[in-house]
C-alpha positions as a Markdown table, in Angstrom:
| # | Residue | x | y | z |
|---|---|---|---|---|
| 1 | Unk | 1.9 | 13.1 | 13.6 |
| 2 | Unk | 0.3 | 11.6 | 16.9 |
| 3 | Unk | -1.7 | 9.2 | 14.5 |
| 4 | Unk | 1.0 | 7.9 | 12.3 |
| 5 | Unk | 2.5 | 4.2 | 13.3 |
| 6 | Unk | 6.1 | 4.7 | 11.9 |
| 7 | Unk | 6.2 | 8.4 | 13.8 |
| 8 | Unk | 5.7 | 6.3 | 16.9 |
| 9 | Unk | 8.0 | 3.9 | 16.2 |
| 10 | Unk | 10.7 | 6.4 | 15.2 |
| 11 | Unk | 9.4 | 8.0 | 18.7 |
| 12 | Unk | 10.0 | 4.8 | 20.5 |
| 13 | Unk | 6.5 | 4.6 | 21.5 |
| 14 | Unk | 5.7 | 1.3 | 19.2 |
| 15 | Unk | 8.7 | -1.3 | 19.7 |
| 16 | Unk | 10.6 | -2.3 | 16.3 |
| 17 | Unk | 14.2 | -4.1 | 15.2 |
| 18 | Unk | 16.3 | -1.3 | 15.2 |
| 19 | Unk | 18.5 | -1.7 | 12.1 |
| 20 | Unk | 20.0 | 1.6 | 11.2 |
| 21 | Unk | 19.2 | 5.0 | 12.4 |
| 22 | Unk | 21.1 | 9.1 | 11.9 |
| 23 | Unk | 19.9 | 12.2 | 12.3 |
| 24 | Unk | 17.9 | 11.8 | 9.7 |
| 25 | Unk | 16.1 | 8.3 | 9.0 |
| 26 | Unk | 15.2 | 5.5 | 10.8 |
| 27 | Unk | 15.4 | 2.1 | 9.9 |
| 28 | Unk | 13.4 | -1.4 | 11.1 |
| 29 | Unk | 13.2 | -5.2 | 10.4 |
| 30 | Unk | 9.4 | -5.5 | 8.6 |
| 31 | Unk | 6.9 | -7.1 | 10.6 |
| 32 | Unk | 5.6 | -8.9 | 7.7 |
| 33 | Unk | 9.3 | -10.0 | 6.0 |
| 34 | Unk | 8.4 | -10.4 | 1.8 |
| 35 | Unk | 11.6 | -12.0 | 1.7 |
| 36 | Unk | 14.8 | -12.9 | 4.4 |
| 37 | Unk | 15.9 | -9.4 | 4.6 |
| 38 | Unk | 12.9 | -6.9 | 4.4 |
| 39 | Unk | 13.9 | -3.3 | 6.3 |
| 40 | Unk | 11.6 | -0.4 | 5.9 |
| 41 | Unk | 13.6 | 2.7 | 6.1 |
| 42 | Unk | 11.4 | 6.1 | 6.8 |
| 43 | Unk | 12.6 | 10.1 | 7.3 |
| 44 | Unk | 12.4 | 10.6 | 11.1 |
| 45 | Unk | 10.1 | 13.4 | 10.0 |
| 46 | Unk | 6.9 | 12.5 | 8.6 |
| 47 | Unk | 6.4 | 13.4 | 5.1 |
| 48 | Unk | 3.3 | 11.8 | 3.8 |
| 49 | Unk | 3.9 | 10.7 | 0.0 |
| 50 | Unk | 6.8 | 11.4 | -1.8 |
| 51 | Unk | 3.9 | 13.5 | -4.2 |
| 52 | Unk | 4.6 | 15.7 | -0.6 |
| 53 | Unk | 8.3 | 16.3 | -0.9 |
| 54 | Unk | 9.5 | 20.0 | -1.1 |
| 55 | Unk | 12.6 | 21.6 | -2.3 |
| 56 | Unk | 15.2 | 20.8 | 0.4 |
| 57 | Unk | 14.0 | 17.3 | 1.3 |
| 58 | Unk | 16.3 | 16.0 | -1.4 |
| 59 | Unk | 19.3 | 15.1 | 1.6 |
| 60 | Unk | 16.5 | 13.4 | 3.4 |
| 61 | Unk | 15.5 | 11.1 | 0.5 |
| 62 | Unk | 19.0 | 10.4 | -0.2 |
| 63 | Unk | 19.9 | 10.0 | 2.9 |
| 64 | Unk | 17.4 | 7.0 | 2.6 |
| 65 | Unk | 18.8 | 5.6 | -0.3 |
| 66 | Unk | 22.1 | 6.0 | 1.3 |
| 67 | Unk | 20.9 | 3.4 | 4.4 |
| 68 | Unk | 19.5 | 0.9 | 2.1 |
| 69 | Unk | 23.0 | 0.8 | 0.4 |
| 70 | Unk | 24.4 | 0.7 | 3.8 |
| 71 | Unk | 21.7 | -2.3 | 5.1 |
| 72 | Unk | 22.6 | -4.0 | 2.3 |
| 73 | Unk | 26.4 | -4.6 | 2.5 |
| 74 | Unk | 25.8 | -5.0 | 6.0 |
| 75 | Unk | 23.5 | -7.7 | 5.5 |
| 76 | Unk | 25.6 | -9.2 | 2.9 |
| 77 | Unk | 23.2 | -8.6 | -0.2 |
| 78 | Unk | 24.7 | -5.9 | -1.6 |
| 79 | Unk | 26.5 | -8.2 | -4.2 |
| 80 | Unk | 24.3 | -11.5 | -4.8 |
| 81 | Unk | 21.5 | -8.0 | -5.6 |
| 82 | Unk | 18.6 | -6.3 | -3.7 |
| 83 | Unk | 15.5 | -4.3 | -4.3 |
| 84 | Unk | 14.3 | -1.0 | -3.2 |
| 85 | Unk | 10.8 | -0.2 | -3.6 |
| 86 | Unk | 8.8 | 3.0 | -2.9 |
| 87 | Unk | 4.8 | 3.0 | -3.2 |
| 88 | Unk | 3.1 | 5.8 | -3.5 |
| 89 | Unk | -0.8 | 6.6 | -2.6 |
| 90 | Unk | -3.3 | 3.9 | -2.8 |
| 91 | Unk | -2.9 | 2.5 | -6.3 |
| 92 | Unk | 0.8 | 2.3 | -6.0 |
| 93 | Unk | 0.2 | -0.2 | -2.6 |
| 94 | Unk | 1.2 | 2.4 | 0.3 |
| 95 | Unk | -0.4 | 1.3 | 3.6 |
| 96 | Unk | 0.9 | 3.7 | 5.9 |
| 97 | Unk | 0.8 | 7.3 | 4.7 |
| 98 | Unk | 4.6 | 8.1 | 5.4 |
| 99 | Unk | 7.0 | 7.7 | 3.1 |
| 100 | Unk | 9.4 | 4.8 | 3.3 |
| 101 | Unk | 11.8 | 2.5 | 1.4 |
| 102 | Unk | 11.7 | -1.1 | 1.5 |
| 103 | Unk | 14.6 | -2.9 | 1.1 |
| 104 | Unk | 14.1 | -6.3 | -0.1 |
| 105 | Unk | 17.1 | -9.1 | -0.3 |
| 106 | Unk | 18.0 | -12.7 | 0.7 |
| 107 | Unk | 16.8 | -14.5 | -2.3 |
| 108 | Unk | 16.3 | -14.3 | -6.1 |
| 109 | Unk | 13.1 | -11.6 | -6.5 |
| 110 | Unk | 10.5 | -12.2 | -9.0 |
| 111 | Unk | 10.1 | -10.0 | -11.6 |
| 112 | Unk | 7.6 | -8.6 | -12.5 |
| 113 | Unk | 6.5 | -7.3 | -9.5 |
| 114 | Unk | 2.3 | -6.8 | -10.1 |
C-alpha cells in the first residue's frame, strides 16, 4: 500500500536499521526504543491486522516469530528473557495498520504491561 510507512520502509523508500530480512519479513531497530533492544518485525506484504490474516498466512506469521527468536540470540537476550508483543486495532495500541511484532529485550520488563 502506497500509504503505509512500514510498506515503504520494506520498499526502501523510508530509511530504517536493517536488522534481519528473508523472503518473507523484514525487520528494523524502532525509532522510538521502549527498551535497549526494541525491533519491529513486519511481513514484507502488508497485511493490515492480524483480525486480516487468511488461511495460508500461517508461514508468514511464523516466519515472524521465527526472526524474533533469531534477533534475540543474536542480540544476546534470548537467555537473560525477551518479549514479543502484537497489538491489534485501536484499543489493543496499534499505530500503524500493518501487522508487526515487537521484540522487546535488554532489561528486566515490567509486568503488567497496561
Amino acid at each position: 500500500m502506497a500509504d503505509c510507512i512500514f510498506c515503504r520502509i520494506v520498499a526502501g523508500e523510508l530509511p530504517s536499521t536493517r536488522v534481519y530480512e528473508d523472503d518473507l519479513v523484514f525487520a528494523f531497530e524502532d525509532i522510538n526504543p521502549q527498551a535497549p533492544v526494541h525491533v519491529v518485525i513486519v511481513p514484507k506484504r502488508h497485511i493490515a491486522t492480524l483480525n486480516d490474516l487468511q488461511p495460508g498466512d500461517e508461514t508468514t506469521t511464523g516466519r515472524l516469530i521465527h526472526a524474533a527468536a533469531w534477533i534475540a540470540r543474536e542480540r544476546n537476550i534470548a537467555e537473560p528473557g525477551y518479549r514479543t508483543i502484537f497489538n491489534v486495532n485501536r484499543d489493543g495500541g496499534q499505530v500503524v495498520y500493518h501487522i508487526h511484532l515487537h521484540l522487546l529485550g535488554g532489561r528486566k520488563l515490567k509486568t503488567p504491561l497496561a
